[in-house]
N, C-alpha and C positions, 0 to 999 in steps of 0.2 A: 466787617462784611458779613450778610450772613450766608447759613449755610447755601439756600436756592441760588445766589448769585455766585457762591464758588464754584458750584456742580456747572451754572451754566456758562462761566469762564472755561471750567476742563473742556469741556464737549466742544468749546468755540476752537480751544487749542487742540484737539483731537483733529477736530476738522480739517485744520490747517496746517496739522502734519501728516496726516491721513495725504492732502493734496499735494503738500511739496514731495511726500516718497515719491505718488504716484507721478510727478513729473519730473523730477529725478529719471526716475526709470525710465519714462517714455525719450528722454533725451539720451540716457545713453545708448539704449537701442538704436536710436536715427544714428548717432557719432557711429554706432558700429557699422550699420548698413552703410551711410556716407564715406564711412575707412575701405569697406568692401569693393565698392561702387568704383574708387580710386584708385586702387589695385589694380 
């Protein structure tokens, strides 16, 4: 492989952890509010 297409496989995998944290998070927030809600 060369080097351009490893740099642009990181950045694809960046992206795409980048997106799961950010919905990760956004999901535990709703579980927290919905824990709230049901209390």
């Amino acid at each position: 492989m060369s080097q351009a297409e490893l740099t642009g496989l990181s950045s694809v995998w960046g992206q795409v952890a980048l997106a799961a944290m950010l919905l990760i998070v956004v999901i535990l927030l709703l579980r927290r509010l919905w824990n709230q809600r049901g209390r």
